[in-house]
MOPAC internal coordinates of N, CA, C and O (Angstrom, degrees):
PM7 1SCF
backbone

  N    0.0000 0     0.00 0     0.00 0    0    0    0
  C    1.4436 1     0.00 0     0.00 0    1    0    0
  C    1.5308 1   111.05 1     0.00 0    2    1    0
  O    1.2310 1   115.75 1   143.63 1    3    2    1
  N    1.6070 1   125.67 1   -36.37 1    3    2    1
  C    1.4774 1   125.64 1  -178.15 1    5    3    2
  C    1.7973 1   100.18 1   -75.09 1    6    5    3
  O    1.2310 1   129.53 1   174.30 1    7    6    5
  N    1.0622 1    99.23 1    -5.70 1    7    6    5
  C    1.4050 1    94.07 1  -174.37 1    9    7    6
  C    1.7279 1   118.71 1   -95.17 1   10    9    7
  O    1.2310 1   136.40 1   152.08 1   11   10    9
  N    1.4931 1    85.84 1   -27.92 1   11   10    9
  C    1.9403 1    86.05 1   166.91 1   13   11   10
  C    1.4999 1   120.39 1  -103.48 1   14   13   11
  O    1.2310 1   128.60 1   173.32 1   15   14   13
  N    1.8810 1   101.05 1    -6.68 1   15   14   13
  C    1.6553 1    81.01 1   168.30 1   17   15   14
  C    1.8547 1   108.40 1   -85.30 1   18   17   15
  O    1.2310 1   120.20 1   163.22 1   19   18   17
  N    1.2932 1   117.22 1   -16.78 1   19   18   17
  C    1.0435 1   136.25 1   173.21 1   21   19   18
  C    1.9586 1   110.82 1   -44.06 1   22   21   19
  O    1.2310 1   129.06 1   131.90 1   23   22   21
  N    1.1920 1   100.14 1   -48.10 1   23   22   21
  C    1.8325 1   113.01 1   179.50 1   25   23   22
  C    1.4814 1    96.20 1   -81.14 1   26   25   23
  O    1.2310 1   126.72 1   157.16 1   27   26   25
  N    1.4641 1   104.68 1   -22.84 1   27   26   25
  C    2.1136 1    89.59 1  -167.86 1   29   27   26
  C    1.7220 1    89.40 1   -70.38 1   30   29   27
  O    1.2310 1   119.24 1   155.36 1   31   30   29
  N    1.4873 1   119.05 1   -24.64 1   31   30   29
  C    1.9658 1   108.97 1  -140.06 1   33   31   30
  C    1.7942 1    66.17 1   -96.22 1   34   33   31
  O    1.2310 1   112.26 1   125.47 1   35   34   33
  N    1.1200 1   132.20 1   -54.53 1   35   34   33
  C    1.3880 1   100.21 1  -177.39 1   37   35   34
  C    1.6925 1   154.02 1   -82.86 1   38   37   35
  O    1.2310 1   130.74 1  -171.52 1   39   38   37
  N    1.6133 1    96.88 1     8.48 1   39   38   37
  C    1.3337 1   115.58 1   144.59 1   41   39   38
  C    1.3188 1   130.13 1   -77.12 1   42   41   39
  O    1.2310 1   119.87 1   151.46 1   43   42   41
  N    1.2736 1   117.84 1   -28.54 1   43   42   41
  C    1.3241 1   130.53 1   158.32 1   45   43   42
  C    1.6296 1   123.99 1   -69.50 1   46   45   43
  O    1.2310 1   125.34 1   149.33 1   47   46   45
  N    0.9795 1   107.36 1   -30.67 1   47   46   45
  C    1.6809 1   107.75 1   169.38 1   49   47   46
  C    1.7437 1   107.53 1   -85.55 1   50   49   47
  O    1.2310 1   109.92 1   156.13 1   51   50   49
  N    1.4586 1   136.52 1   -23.87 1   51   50   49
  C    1.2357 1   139.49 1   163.71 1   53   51   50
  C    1.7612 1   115.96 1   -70.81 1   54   53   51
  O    1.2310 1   127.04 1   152.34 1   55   54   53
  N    1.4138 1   104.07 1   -27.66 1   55   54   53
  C    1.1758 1   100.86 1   171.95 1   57   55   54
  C    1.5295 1   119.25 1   -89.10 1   58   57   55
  O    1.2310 1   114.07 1   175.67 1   59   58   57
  N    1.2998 1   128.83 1    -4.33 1   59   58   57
  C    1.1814 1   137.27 1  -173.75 1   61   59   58
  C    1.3457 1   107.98 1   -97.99 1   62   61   59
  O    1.2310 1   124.54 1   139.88 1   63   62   61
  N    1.6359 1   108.89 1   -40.12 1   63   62   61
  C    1.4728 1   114.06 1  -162.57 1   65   63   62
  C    1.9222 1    95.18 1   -86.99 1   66   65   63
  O    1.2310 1   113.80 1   166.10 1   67   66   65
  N    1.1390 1   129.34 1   -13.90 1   67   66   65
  C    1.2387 1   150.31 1   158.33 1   69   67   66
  C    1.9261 1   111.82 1   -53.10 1   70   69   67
  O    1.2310 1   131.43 1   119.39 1   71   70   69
  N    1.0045 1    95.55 1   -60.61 1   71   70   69
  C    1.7776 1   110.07 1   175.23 1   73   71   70
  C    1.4334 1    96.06 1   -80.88 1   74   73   71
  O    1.2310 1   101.79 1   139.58 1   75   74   73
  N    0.8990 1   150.84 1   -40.42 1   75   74   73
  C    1.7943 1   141.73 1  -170.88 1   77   75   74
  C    1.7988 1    87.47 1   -70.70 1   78   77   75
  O    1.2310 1   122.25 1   113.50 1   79   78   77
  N    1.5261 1   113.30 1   -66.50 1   79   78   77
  C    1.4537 1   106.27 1  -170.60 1   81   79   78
  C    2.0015 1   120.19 1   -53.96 1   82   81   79
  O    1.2310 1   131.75 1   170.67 1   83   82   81
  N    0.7780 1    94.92 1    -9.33 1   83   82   81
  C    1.5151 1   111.35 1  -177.88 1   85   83   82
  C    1.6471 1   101.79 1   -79.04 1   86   85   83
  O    1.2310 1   133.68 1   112.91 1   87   86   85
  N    1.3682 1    91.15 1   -67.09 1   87   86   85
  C    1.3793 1   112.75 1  -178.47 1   89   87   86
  C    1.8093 1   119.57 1   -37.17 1   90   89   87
  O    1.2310 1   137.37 1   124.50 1   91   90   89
  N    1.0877 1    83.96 1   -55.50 1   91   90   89
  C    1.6449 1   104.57 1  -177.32 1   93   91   90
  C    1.8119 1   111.09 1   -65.50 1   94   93   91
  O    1.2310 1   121.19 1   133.45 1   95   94   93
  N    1.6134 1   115.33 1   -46.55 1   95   94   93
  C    1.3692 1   104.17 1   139.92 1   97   95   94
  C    1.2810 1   162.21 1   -60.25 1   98   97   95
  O    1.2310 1   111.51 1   158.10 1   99   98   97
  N    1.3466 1   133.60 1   -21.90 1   99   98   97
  C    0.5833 1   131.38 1  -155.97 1  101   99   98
  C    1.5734 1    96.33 1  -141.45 1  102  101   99
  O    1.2310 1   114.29 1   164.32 1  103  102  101
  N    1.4333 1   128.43 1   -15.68 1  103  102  101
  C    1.6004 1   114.37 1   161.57 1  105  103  102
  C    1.3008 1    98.63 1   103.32 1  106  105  103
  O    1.2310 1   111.38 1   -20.88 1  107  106  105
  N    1.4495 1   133.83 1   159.12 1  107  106  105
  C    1.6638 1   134.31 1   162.37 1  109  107  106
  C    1.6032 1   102.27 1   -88.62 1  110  109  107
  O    1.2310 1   102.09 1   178.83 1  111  110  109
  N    1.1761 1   150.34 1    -1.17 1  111  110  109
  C    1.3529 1   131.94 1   123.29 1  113  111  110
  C    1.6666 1   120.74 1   -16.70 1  114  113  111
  O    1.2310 1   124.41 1   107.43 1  115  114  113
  N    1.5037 1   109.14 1   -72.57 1  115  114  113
  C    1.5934 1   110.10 1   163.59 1  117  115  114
  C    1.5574 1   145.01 1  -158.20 1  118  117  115
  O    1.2310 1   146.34 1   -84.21 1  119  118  117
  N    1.6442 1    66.36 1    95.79 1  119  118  117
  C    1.6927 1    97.18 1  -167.69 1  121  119  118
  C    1.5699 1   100.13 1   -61.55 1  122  121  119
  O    1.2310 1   124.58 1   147.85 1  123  122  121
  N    1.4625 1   108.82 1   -32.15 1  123  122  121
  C    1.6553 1    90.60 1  -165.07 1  125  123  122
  C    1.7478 1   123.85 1   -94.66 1  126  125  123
  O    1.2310 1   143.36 1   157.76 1  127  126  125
  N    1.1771 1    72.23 1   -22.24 1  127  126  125
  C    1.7908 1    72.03 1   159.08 1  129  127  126
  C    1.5176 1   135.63 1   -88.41 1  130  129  127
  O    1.2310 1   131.53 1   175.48 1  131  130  129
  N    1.5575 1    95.34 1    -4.52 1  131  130  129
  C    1.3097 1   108.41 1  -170.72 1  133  131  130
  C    1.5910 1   109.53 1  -110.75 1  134  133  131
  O    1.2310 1   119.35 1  -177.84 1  135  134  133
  N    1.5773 1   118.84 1     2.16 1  135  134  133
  C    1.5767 1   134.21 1   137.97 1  137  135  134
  C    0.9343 1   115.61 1   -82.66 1  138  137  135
  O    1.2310 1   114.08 1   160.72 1  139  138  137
  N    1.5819 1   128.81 1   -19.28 1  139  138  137
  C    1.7640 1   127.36 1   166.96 1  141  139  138
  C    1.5459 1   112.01 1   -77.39 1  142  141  139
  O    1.2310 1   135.30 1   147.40 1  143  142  141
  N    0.8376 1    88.00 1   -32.60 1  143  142  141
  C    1.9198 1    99.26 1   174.01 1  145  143  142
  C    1.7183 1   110.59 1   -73.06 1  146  145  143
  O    1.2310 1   120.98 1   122.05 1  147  146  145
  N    1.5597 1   115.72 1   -57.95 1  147  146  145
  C    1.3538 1   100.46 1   163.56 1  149  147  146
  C    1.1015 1   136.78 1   -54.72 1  150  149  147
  O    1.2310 1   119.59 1   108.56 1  151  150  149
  N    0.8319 1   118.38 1   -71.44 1  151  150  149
  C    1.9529 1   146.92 1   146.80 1  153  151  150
  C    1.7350 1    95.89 1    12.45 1  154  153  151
  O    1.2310 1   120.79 1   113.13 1  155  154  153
  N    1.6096 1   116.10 1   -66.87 1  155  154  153
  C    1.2046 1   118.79 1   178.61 1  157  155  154
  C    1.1186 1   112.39 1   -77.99 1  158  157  155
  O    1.2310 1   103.14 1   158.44 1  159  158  157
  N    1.5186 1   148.57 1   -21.56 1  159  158  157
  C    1.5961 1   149.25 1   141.12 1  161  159  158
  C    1.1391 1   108.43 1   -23.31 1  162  161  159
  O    1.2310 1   120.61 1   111.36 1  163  162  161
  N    1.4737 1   116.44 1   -68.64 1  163  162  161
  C    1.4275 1   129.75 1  -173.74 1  165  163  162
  C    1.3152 1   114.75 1   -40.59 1  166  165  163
  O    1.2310 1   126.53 1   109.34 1  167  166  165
  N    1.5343 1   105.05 1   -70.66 1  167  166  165
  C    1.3871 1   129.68 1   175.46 1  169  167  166
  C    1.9041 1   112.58 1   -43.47 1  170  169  167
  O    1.2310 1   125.83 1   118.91 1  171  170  169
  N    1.5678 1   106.40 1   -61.09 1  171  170  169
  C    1.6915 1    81.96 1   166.02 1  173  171  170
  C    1.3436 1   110.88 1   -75.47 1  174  173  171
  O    1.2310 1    93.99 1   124.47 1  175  174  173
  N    0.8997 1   162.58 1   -55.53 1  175  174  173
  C    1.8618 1   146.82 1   165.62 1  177  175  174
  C    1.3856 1   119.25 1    20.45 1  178  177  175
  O    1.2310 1   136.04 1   106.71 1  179  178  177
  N    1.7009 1    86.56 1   -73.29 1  179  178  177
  C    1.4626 1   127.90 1   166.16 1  181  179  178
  C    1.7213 1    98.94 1   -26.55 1  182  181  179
  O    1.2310 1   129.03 1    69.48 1  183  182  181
  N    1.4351 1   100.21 1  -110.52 1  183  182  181
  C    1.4461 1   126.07 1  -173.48 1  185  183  182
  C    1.5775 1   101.06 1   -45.33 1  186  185  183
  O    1.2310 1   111.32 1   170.85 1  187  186  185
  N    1.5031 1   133.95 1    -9.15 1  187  186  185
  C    1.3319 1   105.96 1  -174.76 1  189  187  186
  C    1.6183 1   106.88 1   -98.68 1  190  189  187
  O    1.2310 1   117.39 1   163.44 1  191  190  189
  N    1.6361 1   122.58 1   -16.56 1  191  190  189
  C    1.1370 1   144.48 1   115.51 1  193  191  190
  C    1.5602 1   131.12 1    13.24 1  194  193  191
  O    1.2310 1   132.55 1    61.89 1  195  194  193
  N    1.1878 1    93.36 1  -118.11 1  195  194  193
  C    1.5756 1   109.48 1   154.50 1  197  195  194
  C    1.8127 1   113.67 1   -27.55 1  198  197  195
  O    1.2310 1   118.66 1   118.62 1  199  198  197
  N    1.4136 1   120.17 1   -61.38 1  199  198  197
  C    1.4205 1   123.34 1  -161.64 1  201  199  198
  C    1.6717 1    90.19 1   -60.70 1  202  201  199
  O    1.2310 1   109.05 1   139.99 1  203  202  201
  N    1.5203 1   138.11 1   -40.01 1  203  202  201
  C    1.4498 1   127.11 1  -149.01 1  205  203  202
  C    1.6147 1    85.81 1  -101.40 1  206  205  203
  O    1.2310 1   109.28 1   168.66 1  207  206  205
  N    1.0892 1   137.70 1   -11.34 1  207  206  205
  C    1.5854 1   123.19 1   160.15 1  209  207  206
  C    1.3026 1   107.43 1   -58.33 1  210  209  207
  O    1.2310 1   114.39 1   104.21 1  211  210  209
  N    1.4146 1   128.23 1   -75.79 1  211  210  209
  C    1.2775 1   144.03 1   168.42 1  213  211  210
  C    1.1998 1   125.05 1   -13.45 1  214  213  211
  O    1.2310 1   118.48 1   161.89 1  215  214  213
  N    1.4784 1   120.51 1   -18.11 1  215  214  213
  C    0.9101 1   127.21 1  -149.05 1  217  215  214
  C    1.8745 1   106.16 1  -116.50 1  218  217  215
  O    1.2310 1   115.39 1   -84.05 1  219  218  217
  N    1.3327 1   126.36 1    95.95 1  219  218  217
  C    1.4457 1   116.53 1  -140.96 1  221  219  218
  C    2.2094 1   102.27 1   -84.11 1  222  221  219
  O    1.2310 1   126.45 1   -43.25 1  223  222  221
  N    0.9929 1   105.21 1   136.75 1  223  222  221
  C    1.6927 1   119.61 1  -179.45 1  225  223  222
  C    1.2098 1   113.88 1   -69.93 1  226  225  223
  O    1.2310 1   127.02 1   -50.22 1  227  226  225
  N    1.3085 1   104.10 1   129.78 1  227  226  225
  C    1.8482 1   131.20 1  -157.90 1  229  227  226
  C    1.7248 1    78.19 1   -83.18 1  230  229  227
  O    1.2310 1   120.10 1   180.00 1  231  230  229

């Protein structure tokens, strides 16, 4: 049980510190496009990441 409220407090602190960094760019004018804009940064990051692990050395 300390172990999954443990993942909740740190998905919750990534998701916050995620919206503060957003925040801080892009202004409450536009916050929401400017978490749609990260959001998809992240996301290829992510996958561009992952794909060059995957990928086994000659």
């Amino acid at each position: 049980m300390g172990l999954l409220r443990g993942l909740f407090w740190l998905a919750l602190f990534v998701f916050f510190t995620f919206c503060f960094i957003v925040l801080f760019e892009y202004g409450t004018h536009d916050f929401t496009n400017g978490f749609q804009k990260e959001a998809a940064r992240v996301k290829a990051f992510i996958v561009k990441q992952t794909s060059k692990a995957e990928r086994p050395k000659k």
